[in-house]
KOLBA-297704 format. One line per 2 residues: number of its first residue (from 0); for each residue x, y, z of C-alpha. Coordinates in steps of 0.5 Angstrom, whole numbers. Layout:
<recs>
NUM> X Y Z ~ ...
</recs>
This chain:
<recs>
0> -44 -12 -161 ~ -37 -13 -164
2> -36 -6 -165 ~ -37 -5 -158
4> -31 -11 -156 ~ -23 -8 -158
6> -16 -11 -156 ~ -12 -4 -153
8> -6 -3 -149 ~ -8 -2 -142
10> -4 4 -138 ~ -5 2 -131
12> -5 10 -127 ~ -3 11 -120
14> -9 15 -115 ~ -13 17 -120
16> -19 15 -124 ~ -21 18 -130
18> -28 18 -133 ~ -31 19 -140
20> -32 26 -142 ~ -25 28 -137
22> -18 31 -140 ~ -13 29 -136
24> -5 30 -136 ~ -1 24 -135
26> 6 23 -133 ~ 9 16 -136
28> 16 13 -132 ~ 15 6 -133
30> 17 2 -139 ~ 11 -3 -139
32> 7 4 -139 ~ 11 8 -143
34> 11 2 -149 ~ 4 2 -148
36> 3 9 -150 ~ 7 8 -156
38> 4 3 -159 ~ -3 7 -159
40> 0 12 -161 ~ 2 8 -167
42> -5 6 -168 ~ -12 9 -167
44> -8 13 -161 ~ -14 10 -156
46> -12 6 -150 ~ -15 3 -144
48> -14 7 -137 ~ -15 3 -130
50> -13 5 -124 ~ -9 0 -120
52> -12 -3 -114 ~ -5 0 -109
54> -2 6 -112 ~ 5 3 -108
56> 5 -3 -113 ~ 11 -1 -117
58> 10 -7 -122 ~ 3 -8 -122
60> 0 -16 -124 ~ -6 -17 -127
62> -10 -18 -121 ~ -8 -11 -118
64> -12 -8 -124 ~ -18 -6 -124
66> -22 -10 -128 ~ -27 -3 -130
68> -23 4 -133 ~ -24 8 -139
70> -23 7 -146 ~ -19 13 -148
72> -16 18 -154 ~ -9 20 -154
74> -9 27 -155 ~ -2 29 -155
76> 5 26 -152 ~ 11 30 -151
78> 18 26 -148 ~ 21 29 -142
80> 30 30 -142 ~ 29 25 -136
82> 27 19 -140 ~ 19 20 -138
84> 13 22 -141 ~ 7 27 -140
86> 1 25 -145 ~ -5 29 -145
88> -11 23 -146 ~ -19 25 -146
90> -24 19 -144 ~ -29 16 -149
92> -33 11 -146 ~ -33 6 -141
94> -31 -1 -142 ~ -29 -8 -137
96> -23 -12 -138 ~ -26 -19 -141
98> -19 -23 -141 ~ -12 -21 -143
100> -7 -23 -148 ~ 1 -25 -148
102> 4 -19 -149 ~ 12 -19 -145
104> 12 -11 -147 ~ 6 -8 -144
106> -1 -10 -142 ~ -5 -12 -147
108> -13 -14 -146 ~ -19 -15 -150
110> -24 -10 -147 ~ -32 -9 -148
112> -35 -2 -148 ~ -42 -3 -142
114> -48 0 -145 ~ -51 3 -138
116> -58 2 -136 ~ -61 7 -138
118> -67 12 -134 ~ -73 16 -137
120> -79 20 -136 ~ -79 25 -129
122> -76 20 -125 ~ -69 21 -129
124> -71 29 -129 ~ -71 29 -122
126> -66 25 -121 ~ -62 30 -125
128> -64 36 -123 ~ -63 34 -115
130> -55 32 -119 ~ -53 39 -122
132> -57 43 -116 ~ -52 40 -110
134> -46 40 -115 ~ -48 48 -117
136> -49 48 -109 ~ -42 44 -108
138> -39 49 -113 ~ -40 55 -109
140> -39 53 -103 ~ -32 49 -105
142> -29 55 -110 ~ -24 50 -113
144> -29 48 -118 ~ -28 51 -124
146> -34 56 -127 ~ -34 54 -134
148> -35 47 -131 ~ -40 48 -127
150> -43 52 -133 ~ -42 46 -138
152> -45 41 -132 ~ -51 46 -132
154> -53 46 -139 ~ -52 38 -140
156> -58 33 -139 ~ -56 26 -141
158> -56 22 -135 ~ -50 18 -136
160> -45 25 -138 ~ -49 28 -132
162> -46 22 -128 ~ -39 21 -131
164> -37 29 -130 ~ -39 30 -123
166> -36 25 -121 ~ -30 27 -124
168> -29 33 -120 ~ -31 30 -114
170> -25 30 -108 ~ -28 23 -106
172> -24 18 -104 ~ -22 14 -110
174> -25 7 -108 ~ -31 12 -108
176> -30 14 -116 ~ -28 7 -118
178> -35 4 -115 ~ -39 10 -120
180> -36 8 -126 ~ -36 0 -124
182> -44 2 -124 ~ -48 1 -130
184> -55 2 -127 ~ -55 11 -129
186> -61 12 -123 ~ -55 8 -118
188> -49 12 -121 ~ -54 18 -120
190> -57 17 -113 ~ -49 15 -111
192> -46 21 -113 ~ -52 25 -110
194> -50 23 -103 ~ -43 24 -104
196> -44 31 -106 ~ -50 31 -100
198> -43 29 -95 ~ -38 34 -98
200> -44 40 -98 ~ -45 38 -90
202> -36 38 -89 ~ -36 44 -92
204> -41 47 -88 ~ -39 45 -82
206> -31 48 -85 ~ -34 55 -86
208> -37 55 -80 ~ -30 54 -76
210> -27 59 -80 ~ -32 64 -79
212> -31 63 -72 ~ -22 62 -71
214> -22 69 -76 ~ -27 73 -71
216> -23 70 -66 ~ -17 73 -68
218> -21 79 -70 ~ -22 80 -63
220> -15 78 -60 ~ -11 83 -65
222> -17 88 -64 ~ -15 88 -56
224> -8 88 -58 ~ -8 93 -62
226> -14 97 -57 ~ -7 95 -51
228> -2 98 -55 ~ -6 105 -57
230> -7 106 -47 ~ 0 104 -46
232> 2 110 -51 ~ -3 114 -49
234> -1 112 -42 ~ 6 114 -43
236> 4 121 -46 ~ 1 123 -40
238> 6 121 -36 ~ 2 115 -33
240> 6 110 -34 ~ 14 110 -31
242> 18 110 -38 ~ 19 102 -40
244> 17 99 -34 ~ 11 96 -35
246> 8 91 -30 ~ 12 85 -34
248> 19 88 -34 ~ 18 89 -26
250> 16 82 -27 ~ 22 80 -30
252> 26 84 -26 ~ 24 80 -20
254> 26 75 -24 ~ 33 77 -25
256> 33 78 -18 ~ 31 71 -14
258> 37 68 -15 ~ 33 62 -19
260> 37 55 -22 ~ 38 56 -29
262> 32 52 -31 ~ 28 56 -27
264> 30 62 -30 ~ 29 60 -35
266> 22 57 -35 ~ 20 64 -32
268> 23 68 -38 ~ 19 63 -42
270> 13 64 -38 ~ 14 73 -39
272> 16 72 -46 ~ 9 69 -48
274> 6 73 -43 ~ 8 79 -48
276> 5 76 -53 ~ -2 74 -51
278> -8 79 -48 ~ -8 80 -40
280> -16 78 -40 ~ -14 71 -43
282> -15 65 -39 ~ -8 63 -41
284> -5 68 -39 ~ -7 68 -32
286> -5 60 -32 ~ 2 64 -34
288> 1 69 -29 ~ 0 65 -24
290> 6 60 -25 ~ 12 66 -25
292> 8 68 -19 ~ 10 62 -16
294> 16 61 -18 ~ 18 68 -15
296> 15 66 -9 ~ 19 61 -6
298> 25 61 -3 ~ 32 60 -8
300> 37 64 -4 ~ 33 66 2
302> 37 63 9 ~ 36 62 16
304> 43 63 21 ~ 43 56 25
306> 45 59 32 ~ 51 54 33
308> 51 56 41 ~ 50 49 43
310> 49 51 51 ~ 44 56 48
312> 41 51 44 ~ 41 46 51
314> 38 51 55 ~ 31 53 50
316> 31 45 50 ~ 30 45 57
318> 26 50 58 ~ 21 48 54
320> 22 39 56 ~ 24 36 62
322> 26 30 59 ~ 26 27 53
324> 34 26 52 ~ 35 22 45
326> 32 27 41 ~ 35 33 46
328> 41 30 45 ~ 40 28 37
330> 40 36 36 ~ 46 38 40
332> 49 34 36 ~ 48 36 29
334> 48 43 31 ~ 56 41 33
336> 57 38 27 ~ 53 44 23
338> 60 49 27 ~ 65 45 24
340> 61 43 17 ~ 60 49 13
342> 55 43 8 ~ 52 39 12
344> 45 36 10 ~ 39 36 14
346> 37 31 19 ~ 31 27 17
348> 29 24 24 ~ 22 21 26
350> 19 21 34 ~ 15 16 35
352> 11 15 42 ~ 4 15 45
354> 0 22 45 ~ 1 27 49
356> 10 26 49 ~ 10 32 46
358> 13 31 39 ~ 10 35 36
360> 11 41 41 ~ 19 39 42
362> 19 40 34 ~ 17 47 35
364> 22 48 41 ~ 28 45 36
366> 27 51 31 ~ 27 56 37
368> 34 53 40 ~ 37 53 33
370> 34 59 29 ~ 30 57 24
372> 24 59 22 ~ 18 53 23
374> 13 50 19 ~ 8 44 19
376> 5 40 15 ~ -1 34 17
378> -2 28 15 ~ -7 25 18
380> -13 23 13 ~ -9 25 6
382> -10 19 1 ~ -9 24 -5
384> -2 24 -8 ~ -2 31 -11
386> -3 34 -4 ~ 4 33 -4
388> 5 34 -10 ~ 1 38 -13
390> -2 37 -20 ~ 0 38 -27
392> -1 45 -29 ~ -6 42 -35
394> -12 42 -30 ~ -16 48 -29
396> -14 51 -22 ~ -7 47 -21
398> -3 48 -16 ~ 3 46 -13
400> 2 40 -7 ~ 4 43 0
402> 11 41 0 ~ 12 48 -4
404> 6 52 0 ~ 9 51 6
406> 17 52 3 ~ 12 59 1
408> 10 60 8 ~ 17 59 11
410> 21 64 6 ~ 27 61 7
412> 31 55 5 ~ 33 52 12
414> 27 51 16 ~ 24 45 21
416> 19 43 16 ~ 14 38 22
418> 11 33 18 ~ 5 31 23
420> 1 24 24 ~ 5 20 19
422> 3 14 20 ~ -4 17 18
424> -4 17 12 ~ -8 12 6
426> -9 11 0 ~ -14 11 -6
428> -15 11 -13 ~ -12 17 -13
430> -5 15 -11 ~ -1 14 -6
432> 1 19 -2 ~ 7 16 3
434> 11 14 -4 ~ 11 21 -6
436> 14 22 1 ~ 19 18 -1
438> 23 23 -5 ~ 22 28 -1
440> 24 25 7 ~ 30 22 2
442> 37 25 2 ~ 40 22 -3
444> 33 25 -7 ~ 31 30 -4
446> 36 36 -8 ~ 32 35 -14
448> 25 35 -11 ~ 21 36 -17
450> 12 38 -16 ~ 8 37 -22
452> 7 44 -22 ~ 13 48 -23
454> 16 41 -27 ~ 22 43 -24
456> 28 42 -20 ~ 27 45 -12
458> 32 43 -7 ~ 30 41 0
460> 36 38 3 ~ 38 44 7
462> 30 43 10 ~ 31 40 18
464> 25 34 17 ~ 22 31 22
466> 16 26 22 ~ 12 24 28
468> 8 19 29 ~ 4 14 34
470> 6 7 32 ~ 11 5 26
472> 6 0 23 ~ 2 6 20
474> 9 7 16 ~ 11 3 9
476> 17 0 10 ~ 21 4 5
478> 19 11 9 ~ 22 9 15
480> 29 6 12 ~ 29 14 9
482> 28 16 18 ~ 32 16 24
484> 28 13 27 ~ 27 16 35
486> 23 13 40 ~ 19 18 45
488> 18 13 51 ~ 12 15 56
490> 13 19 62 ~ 15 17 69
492> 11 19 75 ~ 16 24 77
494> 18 26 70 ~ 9 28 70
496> 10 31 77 ~ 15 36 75
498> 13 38 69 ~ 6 39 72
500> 10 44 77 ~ 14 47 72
502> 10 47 66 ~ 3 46 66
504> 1 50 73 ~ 3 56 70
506> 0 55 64 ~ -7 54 66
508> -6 59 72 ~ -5 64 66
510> -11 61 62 ~ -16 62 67
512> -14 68 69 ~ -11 66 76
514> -4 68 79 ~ 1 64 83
516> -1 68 89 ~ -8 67 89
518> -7 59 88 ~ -3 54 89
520> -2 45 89 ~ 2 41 93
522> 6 36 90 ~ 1 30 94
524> -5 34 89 ~ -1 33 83
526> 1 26 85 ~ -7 24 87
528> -9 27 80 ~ -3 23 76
530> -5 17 80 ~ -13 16 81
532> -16 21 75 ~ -11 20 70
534> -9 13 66 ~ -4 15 59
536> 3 16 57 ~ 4 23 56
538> 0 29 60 ~ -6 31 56
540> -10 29 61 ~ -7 31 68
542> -7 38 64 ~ -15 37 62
544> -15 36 70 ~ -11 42 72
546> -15 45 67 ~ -21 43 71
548> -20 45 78 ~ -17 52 76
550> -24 53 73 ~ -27 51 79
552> -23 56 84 ~ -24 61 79
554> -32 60 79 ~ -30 60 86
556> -27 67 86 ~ -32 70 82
558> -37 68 87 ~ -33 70 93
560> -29 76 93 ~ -27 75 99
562> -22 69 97 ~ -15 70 98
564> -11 64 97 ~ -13 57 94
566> -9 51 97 ~ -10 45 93
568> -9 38 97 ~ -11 31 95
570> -18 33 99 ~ -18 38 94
572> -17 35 88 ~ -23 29 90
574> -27 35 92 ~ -26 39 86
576> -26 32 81 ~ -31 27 84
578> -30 20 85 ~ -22 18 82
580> -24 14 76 ~ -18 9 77
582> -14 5 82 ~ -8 7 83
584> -4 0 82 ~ -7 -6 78
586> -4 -10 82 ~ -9 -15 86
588> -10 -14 94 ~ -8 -21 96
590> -5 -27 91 ~ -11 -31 89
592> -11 -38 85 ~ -10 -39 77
594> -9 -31 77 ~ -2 -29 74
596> 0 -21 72 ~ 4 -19 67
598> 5 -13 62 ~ 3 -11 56
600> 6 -5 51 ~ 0 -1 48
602> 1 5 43 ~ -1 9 50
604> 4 7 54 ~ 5 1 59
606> -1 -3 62 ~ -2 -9 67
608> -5 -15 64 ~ -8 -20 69
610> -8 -27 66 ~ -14 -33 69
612> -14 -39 69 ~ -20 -44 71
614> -20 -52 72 ~ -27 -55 71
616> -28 -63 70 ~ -28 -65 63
618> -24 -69 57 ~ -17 -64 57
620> -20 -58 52 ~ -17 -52 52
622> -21 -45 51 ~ -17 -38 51
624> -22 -32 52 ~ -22 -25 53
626> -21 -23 45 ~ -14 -26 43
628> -11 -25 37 ~ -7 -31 33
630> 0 -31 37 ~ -4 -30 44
632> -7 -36 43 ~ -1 -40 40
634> 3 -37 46 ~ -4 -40 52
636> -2 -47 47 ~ 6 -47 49
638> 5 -46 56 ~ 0 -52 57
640> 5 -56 53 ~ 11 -54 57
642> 7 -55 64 ~ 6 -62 62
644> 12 -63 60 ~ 14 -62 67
646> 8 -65 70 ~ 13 -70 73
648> 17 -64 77 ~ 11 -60 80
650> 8 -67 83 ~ 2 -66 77
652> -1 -73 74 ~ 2 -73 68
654> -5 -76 65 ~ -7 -70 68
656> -10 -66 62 ~ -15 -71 60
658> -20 -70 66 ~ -20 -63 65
660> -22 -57 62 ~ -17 -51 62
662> -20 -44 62 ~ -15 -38 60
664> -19 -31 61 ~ -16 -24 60
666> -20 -19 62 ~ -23 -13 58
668> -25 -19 53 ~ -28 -11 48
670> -20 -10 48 ~ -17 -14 41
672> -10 -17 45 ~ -4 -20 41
674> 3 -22 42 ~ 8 -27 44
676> 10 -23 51 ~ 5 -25 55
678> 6 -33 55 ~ 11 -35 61
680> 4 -31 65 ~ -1 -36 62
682> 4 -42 63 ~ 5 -39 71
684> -3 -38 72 ~ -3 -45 69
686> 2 -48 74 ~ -2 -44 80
688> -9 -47 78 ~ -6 -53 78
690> -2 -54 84 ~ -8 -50 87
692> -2 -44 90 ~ -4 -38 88
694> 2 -34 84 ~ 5 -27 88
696> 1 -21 87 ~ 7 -17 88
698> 10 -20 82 ~ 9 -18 74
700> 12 -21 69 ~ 13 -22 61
702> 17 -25 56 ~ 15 -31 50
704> 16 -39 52 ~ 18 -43 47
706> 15 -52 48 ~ 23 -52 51
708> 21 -48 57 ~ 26 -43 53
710> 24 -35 57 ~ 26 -30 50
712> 26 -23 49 ~ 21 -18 48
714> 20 -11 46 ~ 17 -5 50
716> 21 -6 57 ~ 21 2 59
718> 14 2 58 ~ 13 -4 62
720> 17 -2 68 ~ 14 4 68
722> 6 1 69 ~ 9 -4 74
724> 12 2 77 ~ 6 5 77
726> 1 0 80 ~ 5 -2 85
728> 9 -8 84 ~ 15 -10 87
730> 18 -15 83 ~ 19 -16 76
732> 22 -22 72 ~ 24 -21 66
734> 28 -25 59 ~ 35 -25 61
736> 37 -23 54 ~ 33 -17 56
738> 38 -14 61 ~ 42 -11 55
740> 35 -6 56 ~ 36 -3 62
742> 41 2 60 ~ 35 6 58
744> 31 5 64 ~ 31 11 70
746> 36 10 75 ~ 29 12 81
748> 25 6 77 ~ 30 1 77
750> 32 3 85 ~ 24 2 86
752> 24 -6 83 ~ 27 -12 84
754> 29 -14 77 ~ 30 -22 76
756> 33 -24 70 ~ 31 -31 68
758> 32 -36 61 ~ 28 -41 63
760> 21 -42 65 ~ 23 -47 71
762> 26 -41 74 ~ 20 -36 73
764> 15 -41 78 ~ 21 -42 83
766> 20 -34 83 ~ 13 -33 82
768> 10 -40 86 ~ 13 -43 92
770> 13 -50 91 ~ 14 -52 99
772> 7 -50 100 ~ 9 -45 106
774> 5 -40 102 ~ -1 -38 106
776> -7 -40 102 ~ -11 -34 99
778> -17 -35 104 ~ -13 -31 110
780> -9 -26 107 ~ -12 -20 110
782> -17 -16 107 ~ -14 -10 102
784> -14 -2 105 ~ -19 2 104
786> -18 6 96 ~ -17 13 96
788> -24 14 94 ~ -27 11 100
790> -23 16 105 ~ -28 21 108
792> -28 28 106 ~ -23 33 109
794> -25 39 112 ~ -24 44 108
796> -21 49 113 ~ -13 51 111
798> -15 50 105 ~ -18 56 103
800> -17 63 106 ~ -21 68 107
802> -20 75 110
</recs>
């Protein structure tokens, strides 16, 4: 037992363990280690090799050293020029640490040799036999064991020795040949290196085959590269192929040809150079091919000359609109700053109006007046950042985003670019679409605008944008701050007449086959047609209308070759139509208690609101119907309170709410209403319940009330004539600090109205309610005239001639 106890030098090693059986070459730097070796060297040459427990511990203590290691023998020592020390060491047995000793020069320890659990009979057989099969299997497939080693395990039987060598030579971690040779039992040293060796065997399986298949790979691609150059030249002797200019060079040429920016020059002689080298039937080189081709498809250089004869550019806007004369007006003027500026970057402008205007139809007339070539873009319904632009080009089937598609299509730097519906556009988990438009709709940005295809900077600041739109709400607030934002209003009853006589007649005339001389409407036709079977802002229906009757006559024709000439009437029109589908004016027939008209802007255009109020007894609550929003109600809620405010004034009782119940109706209850511009009617319809004197029925009017009686301004005042024009009304009031509005306003519809302009509320009820009582009640006003619709049918003689 004390032969197996020694007290040795200890060398602490670096990233690697050795075992017994095992000759290793050291290099020895540190002083405590190269002592070590001296005074083994001094002795019986025999020393004690562990492995440090951190191999970047410089001065390594005892509690970084591994308790296990290996008793060794020095073989040879040999001092270096450079003050270190190459030892050539053999392993002799493995011994544990049991303490160790003072020593201030080197490690000094007491060490035991581990006797092994030893394994007999066919189980140890086994277990070797399985040992040295796997390493010789090991061996083959790794090829850096050498072959006399594998010749030396083979022939070995000794458990223990079978453990400790191929252990050795395994390239496993080193916790993994610290934990073998800290094991004493041979059957778990064996099973342990077992499955080290299974795990190596299945890595370098699993190597070989991805060699295998990298090196046919590459077989293949070298043999088709090879095959490719053997059919140029043989091309070439045969007189196929133009002397160097292959299908790259031409590429390359157009290249040089476009005019690109130095970065996309650059990328595009980067994308040919690798298309050189790679095979034209990979996948790779196609994505390549594809973005060259992009790249010389857009336009760098390619202009459109702006035609800057401003009288030839106010002639095609006219010819093409009647009407709409800020945007008219906008373009004029660019093209005369464009005549004196030779730089000058495009205009980004949005119309925004009810459908029907003519926005988008008046984008295509502004390419025509100013030469340009004419794009354009929906947004309606995308929700995809991408599709502005474009996906990077690391997924399969990228492309660039629309922007660049349509600057393809147009093939010139400076065309009309219509982004159409704008206000339409949502967003998802996939991005948000509008913050993408930012960069392009902004001057400042829009120089460098870069798609995540091409990954390049492409300039669109010569583009013409323009945006269309219904409502401005739909735009984030920072795309319309990147606008010029210009509001397309609806149309007047004249402006419809005399786009209908000038535009629209010929136009279905042509469609449906029908010359002028063949049929013609009368200006009464047209109006009854605006009037009783139409109802919007813009002209889409009086087409659809027109479209109608001229389908009708052209049956009529078909039929009947007999006819010579078809005049449209107002008869006509019922006959051909059917029933109108509208009252032409909103406004009630006579003036009626607790009934106040007053005027609402919508989307469409303008439209006349009739307010009721009803009293019934009760304990003073207010009820507001008809599906109001928040601020509708509110404003129902300041109007009562500012009535009773003025109880005194009127002759009201001024207890007079708490008997009562207050009703306030707005009829069409399916439609959601909201807004403050309807409170000095609902404060009039009020008054008029409760003093029982019915309100005009001439009069409309809008504006917001305050708990002071204060009458504010409101928005929408063009659209909101127009209606009370429309239907009829004679008089308006409107907000004192509206007046400002009336620049914009037809001369034809302010001759036609009686404008009051009011600050206060007592100023509306002295207009609206006579409080003399010489008003006549709503029983004997005389009954209406009859509606158009009621008129008896027209004989139809002088409106068809026949031969």
């Amino acid at each position: 037992m004390e032969d197996r106890k020694k007290i040795l030098p200890l060398l602490p090693l670096r990233d690697i363990v050795v075992f017994p059986h095992m000759v290793v070459p050291l290099f020895v730097g540190r002083d405590k280690s190269i002592a070590a070796l001296e005074t083994a060297l001094s002795s019986d040459r025999l020393i004690f090799l562990a492995a440090q427990q951190d191999a970047t511990t410089n001065d390594p203590a005892e509690e970084d050293i591994h308790r296990v290691g290996t008793v060794s023998h020095i073989i040879q020592l040999l001092k270096l020029p450079d003050g270190t020390v190459k030892v050539l060491v053999e392993g002799r047995a493995r011994a544990r640490v049991l303490h160790y000793l003072p020593n201030d020069r080197f490690f000094q320890v007491s060490t035991e040799e581990i006797a092994p659990e030893r394994i007999t009979g066919p189980h140890a057989e086994a277990l070797v036999r399985n040992v040295l099969s796997s390493f010789e299997s090991y061996c083959k497939l790794s090829k850096k064991v050498p072959a006399e080693v594998l010749a030396q395990v083979a022939a070995m039987q000794d458990p223990s020795r079978v453990a400790d060598v191929a252990g050795a030579h395994m390239p496993v971690r080193l916790s993994d040949k610290q934990a073998i040779l800290e094991l004493e039992s041979e059957q778990e040293r064996l099973e342990k290196i077992l499955s080290l060796i299974e795990a190596e065997i299945e890595i370098l399986e699993i190597e070989r085959k991805i060699r295998g298949r990298v090196k046919k790979q590459m077989e293949r691609t070298q043999r088709e590269f090879y095959l490719n150059e053997q059919m140029r030249a043989i091309q070439k002797e045969l007189g196929q192929a133009d002397e160097g200019k292959t299908e790259l060079d031409e590429l390359e040429e157009k290249v040089k040809k476009k005019g690109m920016s130095k970065e996309a020059a650059q990328k595009a002689q980067k994308e040919i150079k690798k298309l050189r080298m790679m095979s034209a039937m990979s996948a790779e080189a196609t994505v390549s091919r594809n973005y060259v081709d992009w790249l010389i498809s857009i336009p760098w250089q390619e202009r459109s000359e702006d035609k800057l004869d401003i009288e030839a550019a106010e002639k095609v806007l006219d010819e093409d609109h009647y009407g709409l004369e800020k945007p008219k007006e906008r373009i004029v003027e660019y093209l005369a700053v464009r005549k004196l500026v030779t730089k000058l970057k495009g205009p980004i402008l949005c119309f925004v109006g009810p459908p029907g205007v003519g926005k988008t139809s008046l984008a295509r007339s502004i390419a025509r007046a100013t030469g340009r070539k004419f794009v354009r873009m929906s947004l309606g319904g995308v929700r995809d950042e991408a599709e502005i632009r474009g996906h990077r080009r690391t997924y399969i089937g990228a492309l660039p985003g629309k922007i660049i598609h349509q600057m393809k299509k147009a093939g010139t730097l400076n065309p009309v670019f219509l982004l159409d519906e704008v206000d339409k556009m949502s967003m998802d988990f996939r991005g948000d679409p509008s913050s993408a438009l930012l960069e392009v709709l902004d001057p400042e940005q829009n120089n460098t605008f870069n798609d995540h295809y091409l990954d390049i900077d492409y300039d669109l600041s010569d583009v013409m944008f323009l945006t269309t739109a219904n409502m401005l709400h739909g735009i984030p607030p920072p795309l319309q701050d990147r606008m010029e934002i210009i509001r397309l209003p609806g149309y007047t009853e004249v402006e419809k007449l005399h786009i209908a006589l000038n535009h629209l007649l010929k136009k279905k005339r042509d469609e449906h086959g029908l010359s002028a001389g063949k049929v013609s409407f009368t200006d009464a036709a047209i109006l009854h047609i605006i009037r009783y079977y139409t109802r919007e802002a813009g002209v889409r229906n009086l087409e659809r209308e027109i479209a109608s009757i001229c389908r009708k006559i052209a049956r009529e024709v078909v039929k009947d070759p007999s006819v010579e000439k078809v005049r449209v009437t107002p008869h006509a029109v019922r006959r051909y139509l059917g029933a109108a589908k509208y009252r032409y004016g909103e406004a009630e027939e006579k003036g009626q208690i607790g009934l106040g008209t007053g005027l609402a802007w919508t989307e469409f255009g303008g439209e006349l609101l009739l307010i009721e109020a009803a009293l019934m007894p009760g304990k003073g609550n207010l009820k507001v119907t008809g599906k109001l929003g928040e601020v509708m109600q509110e404003s129902a809620h300041a109007a009562l309170s500012y009535i009773r405010t003025r109880a005194d004034r009127m002759g009201l009782d001024k207890l007079f709410y708490q008997k009562i119940d207050i009703h306030i109706h707005v009829p069409e209850g399916a439609i959601p209403k909201d807004g403050p511009s309807a409170g000095i009617t609902m404060a009039t319809a009020l008054a008029s319940a409760l003093l029982k004197v019915p309100a005009r029925n001439d009069l409309a009017m809008t504006g917001e009330i305050t708990l002071r009686g204060r009458v504010l301004p409101v928005g929408g005042i063009k659209e909101k004539l127009l209606a009370a024009h429309r239907g009829g009304i004679k008089t308006v009031i409107l907000p004192a600090d509206n007046e400002k509005d009336m620049a914009e306003i037809p001369s034809k519809i302010r001759k036609s109205l009686e404008l009051i302009f009011v600050r206060h509320m007592d100023e509306v009820i002295e207009a609206a309610i006579s409080l003399s009582g010489d008003v006549k009640p709503a029983e004997l006003v005389s009954p209406p005239e009859p509606e158009p619709q009621d008129l008896p049918p027209a004989p139809e003689d002088g409106e068809v001639i026949r031969h």
